[in-house]
N, CA and C of each residue as an Amber inpcrd file, in Angstrom:
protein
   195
  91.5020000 170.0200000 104.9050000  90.7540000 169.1800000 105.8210000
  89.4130000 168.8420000 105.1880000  89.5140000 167.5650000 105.2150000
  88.1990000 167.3190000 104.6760000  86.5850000 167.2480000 105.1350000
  85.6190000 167.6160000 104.4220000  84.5550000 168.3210000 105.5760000
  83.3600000 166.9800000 105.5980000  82.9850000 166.8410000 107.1590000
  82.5060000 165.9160000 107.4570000  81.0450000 166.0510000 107.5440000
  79.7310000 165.4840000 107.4880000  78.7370000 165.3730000 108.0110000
  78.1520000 164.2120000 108.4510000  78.3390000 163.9380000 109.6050000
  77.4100000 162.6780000 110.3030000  78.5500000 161.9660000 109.7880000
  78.4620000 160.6710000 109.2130000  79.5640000 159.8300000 108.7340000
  79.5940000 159.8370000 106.7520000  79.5140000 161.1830000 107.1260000
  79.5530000 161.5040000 105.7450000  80.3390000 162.1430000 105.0640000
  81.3470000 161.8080000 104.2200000  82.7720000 163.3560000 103.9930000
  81.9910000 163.0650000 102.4980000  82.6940000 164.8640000 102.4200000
  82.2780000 165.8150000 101.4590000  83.8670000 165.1010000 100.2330000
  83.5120000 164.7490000  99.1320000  84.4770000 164.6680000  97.8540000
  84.6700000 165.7760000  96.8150000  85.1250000 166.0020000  96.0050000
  85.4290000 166.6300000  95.1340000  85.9640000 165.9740000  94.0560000
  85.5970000 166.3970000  92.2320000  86.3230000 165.3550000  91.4600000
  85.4840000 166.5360000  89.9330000  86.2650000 166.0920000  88.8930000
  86.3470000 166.8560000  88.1850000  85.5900000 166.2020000  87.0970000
  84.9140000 166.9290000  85.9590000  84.1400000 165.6430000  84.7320000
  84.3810000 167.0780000  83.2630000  84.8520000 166.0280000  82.6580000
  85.1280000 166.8630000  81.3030000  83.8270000 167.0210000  80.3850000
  83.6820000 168.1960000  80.1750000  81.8900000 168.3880000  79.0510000
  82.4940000 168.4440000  78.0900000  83.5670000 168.8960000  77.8900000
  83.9220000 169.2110000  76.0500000  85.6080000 169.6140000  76.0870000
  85.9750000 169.9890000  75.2900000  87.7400000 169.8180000  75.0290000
  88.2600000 170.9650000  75.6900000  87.5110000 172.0300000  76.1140000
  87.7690000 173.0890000  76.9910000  87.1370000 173.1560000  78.1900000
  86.0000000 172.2380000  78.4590000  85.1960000 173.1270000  79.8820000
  85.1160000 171.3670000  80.8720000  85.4080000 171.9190000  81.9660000
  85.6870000 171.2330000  83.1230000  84.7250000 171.5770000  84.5620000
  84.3590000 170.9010000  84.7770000  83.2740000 171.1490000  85.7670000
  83.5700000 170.6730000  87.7420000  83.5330000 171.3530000  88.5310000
  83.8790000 170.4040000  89.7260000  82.3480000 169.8720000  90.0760000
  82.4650000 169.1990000  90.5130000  81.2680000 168.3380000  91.0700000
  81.3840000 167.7760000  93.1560000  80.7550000 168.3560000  93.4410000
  80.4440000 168.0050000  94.4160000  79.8430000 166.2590000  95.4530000
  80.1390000 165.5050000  96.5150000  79.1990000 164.4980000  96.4300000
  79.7250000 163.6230000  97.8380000  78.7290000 163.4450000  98.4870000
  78.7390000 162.6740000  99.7090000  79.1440000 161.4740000  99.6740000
  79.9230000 160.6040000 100.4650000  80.2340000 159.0870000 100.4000000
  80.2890000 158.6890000 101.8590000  79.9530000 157.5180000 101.7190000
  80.8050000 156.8330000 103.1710000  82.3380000 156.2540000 103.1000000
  81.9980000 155.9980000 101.7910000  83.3570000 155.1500000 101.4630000
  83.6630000 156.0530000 101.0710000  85.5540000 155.5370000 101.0980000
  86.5560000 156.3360000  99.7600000  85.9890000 155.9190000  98.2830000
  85.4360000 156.7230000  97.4940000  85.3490000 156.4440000  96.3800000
  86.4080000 156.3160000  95.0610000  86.2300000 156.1170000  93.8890000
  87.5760000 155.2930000  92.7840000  87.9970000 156.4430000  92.5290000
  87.2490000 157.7040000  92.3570000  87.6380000 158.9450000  92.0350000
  87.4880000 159.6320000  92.9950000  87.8570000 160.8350000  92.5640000
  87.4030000 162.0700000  93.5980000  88.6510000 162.1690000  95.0140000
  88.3290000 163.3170000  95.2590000  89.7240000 163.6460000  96.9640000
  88.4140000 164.1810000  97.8370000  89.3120000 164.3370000  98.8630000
  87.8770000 165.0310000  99.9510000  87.9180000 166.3850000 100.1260000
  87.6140000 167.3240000 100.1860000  87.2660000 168.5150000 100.1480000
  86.9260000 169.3320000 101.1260000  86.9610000 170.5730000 101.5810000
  86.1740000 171.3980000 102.4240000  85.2500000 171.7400000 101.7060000
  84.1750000 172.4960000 102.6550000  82.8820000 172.8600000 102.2880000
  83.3780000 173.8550000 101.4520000  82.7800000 173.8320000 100.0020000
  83.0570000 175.1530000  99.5080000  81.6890000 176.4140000  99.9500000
  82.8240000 177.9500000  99.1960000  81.7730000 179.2680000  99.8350000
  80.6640000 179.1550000  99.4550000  79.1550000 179.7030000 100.1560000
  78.1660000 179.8420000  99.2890000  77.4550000 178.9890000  99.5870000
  77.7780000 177.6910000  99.9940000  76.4000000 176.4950000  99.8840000
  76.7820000 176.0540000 101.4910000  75.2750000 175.2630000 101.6350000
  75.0330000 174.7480000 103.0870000  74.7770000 173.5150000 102.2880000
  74.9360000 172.8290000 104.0380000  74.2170000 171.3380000 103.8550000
  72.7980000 171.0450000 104.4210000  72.2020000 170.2470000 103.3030000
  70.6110000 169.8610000 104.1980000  70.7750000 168.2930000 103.7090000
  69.4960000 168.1050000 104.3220000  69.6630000 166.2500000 104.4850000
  67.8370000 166.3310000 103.3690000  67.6140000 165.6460000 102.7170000
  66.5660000 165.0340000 101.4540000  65.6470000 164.3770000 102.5520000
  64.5130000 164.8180000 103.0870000  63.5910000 164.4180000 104.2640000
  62.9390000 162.9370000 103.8230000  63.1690000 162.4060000 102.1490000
  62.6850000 160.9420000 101.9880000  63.8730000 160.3110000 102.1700000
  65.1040000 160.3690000 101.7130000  65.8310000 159.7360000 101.4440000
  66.9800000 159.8520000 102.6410000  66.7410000 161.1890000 103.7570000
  68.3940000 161.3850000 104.5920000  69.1990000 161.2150000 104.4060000
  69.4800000 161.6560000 102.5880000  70.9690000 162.0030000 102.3760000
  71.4310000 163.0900000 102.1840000  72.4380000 163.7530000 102.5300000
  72.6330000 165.0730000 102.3800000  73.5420000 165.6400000 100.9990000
  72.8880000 166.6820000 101.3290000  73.2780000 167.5350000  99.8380000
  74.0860000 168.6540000 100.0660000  74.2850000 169.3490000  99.0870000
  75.0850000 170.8220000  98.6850000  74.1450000 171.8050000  98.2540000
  73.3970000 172.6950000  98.8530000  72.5720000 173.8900000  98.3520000
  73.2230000 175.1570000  98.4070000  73.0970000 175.9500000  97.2960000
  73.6440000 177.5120000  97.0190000  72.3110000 178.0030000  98.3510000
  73.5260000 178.7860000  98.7190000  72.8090000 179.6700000 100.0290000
  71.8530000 180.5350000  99.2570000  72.3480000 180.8240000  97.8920000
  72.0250000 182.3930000  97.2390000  70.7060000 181.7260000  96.4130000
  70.4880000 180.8890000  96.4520000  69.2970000 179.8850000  95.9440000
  67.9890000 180.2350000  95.7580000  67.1910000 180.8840000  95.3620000
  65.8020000 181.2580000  96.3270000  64.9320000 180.2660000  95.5770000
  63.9220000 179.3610000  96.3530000  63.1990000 178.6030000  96.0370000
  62.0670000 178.7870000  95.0960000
């Protein structure tokens, strides 16, 4: 199930760094984007919203500022 905020679903999509290492990447859309599937929230991170911009993000809970 894919995880929603406001009219916002959560994607998931993969980006190659080098011939072995693969990274998931996280990222908000309104639209269906060309890449990427939709995702549940993964463990560990919350969502907050960017107080200039009100877009929301992915923060590690375990984060300390």
């Amino acid at each position: 199930m894919a995880y929603k905020f406001r009219d916002w679903t959560l994607y998931k999509g993969s980006v190659e760094l080098g011939e072995d290492t693969h990274i998931t990447r996280y990222f908000f859309s309104r639209w269906t984007p060309i890449k990427g599937e939709p995702s549940d929230l993964p463990d560990g991170v919350e969502v907050e919203v960017n107080k200039r911009t009100g877009l929301p993000y992915l923060k590690d809970m375990f984060y300390s500022d």
